[in-house]
Each structure stands twice: as structure tokens, then as C-alpha cells.
N, C-alpha and C positions, 0 to 999 in steps of 0.2 A: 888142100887145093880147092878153089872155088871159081865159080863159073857162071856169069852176067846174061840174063837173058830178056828180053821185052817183051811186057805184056802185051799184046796187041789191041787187049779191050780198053784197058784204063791207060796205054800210054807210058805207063812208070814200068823203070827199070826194076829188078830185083836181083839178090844179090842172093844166092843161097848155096850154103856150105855143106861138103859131103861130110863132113865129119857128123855124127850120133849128137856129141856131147854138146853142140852148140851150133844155132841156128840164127840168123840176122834177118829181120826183116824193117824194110825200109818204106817208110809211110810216104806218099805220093804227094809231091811237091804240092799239089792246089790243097793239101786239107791246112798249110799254113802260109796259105794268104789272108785269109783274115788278120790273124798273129799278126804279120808282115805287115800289113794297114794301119795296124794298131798304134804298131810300132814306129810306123813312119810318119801319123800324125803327130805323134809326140814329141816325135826330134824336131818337125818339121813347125811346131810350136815353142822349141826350146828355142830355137834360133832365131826366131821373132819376138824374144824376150831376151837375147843375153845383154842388151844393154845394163839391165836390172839386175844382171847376176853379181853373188857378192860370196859366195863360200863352197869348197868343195874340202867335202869329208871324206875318209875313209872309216869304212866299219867293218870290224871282224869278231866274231865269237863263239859259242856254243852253239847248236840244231837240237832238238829231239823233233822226233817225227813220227805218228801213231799212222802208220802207211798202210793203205786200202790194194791188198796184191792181188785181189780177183777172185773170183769166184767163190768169195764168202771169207778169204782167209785176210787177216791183218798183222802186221808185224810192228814191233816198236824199234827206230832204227836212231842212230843216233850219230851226229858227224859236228861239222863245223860250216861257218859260214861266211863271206866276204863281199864288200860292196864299193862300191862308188859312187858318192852322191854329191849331185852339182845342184847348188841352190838357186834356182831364178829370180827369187824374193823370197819373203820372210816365212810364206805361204806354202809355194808349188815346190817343187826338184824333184829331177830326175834321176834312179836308181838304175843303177845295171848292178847284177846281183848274180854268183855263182855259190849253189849250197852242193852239200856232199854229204852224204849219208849212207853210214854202212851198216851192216845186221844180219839176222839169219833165219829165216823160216825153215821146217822141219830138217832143221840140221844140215841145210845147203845155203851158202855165203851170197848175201844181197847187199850190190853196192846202186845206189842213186845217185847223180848226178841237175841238178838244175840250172838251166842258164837263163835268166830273166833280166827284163826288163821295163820300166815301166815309171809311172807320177804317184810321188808321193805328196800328200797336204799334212800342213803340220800347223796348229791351232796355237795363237799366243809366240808374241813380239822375239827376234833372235835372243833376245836378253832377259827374257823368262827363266829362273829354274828348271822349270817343270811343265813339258810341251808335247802334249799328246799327238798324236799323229796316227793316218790312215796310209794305207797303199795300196794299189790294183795292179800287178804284174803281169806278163806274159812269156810264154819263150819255151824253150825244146827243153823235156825230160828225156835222161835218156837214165837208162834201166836194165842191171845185169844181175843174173841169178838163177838157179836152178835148167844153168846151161843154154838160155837165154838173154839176146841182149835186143834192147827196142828204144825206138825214139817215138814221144808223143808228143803232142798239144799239152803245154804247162799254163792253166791260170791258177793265179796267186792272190789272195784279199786277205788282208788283216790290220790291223793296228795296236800302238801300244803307246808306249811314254818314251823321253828321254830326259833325265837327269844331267844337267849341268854340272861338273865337278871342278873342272879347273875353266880357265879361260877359252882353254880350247880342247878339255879332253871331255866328253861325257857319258853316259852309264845307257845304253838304249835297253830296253825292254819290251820283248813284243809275248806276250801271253796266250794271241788269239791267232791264228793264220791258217786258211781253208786252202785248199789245193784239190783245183777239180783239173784230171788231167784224162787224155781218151786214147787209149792202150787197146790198138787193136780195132778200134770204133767203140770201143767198151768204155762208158763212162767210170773213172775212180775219185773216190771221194775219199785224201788224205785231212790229218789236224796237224799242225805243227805250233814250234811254241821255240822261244831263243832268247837270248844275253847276250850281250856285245858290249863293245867298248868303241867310240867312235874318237876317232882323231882331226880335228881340222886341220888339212894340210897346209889353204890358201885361204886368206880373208879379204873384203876389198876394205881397203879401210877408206 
């Protein structure tokens, strides 16, 4: 059974459950406007370019994730990941991105979840082999474990390559990806690293 009450200093609702084994807390709408900004600059730029657009991919594949869970403890968590990415030229596109990640610290079950979004740049002509690429993401972590579940501020930066295999299937590679997310107001500083296989769904020809 649970029970909604308002804070009166800060305005935001909270949500808190009688049960022992598991507690919800809900971060107050203004610590993601920023995020929300971010976000709507970039759509708000996507749409003043779709004339230019010319391809939308789908990408799925492996996560590992070397997760920063607080107060000095780390966990290696490991899931899978999926995306969608709409080209505006040969250069920019834009990614919205769901990762999942599951694991365990001292013997109690932790599952992550990421919902991002955000510009990715990609270096060297569509019809390149071999086409390195950066990204800067944003968007809600949310976070279950040890009878615990939370949502945070997700920023996301990394890059890697993708390989060209077929005409329209190719091999992505991301090696490097920094994940600074704020758990509580607590800054965490995750590493991640992934393998996918990307498919173009649409092409302009």
C-alpha cells in the first residue's frame, strides 16, 4: 500500500512505500530541465534539416557496463542495447537509445535501465568502409537493486567505428562510453563499452 504526499519546501510530490524491502524516490521535475533543453534543441534542429535527410537505421547489440553504485562500490553489469537513428546528412543524426543492464552486487539482483537521446557525428562520406563516430546523449536512468528503485540524470559521451558489411547491414563498435549520472544529487561515474549490428531500414536514394 502506498501513500502521495507534497513536500511543501521543494513543491515535488513523493511517493513512499510502507513496505521495508523497497522504497521509490522520485527526483523533482526542475532537476531535468536542463536534459529537457537539451533535448528539445536538438529535435528542434533536426526539423530544420530534414530536408537533407537521407537514412534511418536500426542498431541492436551487446552492453557491458563497469557501473559506479555509490559509496565507493562498483559492479560489472552486463545486458543488451537498441537504437534508432535518423541521418540528417552524411555527418549529424540523431539517436534515441534504450540500454538495459543487469548484474549483482554483494549477492542482491541489479537491473539498469537507460532511456537516451541525443547527436551523433560521424567522420568520412556514407560510402566509406570504415566511419568513426562520436555521440553526447541525455535522458532518465532509472535503477533497481538492493530493494531500491530511482531515476536519475543520464549523460552519455563516447565514440567508436562502424564497419560497412553489406550494403545496408554494418558491424558498429563503440569501445569507449563515459556515463556521468546524479543518484540522489550524488554524482556516478559509470565506463561502458558495446557491439551491435546496425541495419538500414530506409535509404533516400
Amino acid at each position: 500500500m502506498s501513500e502521495t504526499r507534497l513536500d511543501l519546501v521543494t513543491g515535488s510530490s513523493i511517493l513512499a512505500e510502507t513496505r521495508s524491502t523497497r522504497h521509490m524516490r522520485i527526483v523533482p521535475l526542475r532537476s531535468f530541465r536542463p536534459m529537457l533543453r537539451i533535448i528539445l534543441l536538438v529535435f528542434c534542429g533536426a526539423c530544420t534539416a530534414m530536408a537533407q535527410s537521407h537514412q534511418l537505421d536500426f542498431v541492436t547489440g551487446y552492453n557491458y557496463q563497469n557501473s559506479d553504485e555509490g559509496k565507493g562500490l562498483r559492479s560489472n553489469l552486463n545486458g543488451w542495447y537498441a537504437s534508432l537513428q535518423y541521418d540528417l546528412n552524411d555527418t549529424i543524426a540523431i539517436t534515441a537509445e534504450i540500454d538495459n543492464y543487469y548484474g549483482a552486487l554483494r549477492n542482491q539482483y541489479l537491473n539498469q535501465q537507460n532511456y537516451v537521446a541525443g547527436p551523433q557525428f560521424t567522420f568520412r562520406s556514407s560510402t566509406a568502409k570504415l566511419r568513426p563516430f562520436i555521440f553526447i546523449e541525455v535522458g532518465d536512468q532509472r535503477s533497481s537493486g538492493m530493494g531500491n528503485v530511482t531515476h536519475s540524470f543520464d549523460l552519455q559521451i563516447g565514440g567508436g567505428v562502424e564497419l560497412q558489411l553489406q550494403d545496408r547491414i554494418s558491424l558498429q563498435f563503440t569501445p569507449g562510453q563515459y556515463n556521468l549520472a546524479f543518484e540522489s544529487g550524488n554524482p556516478t561515474h559509470s565506463y561502458s563499452a558495446n557491439v551491435g549490428i546496425v541495419w538500414t531500414l530506409w535509404k533516400q536514394k
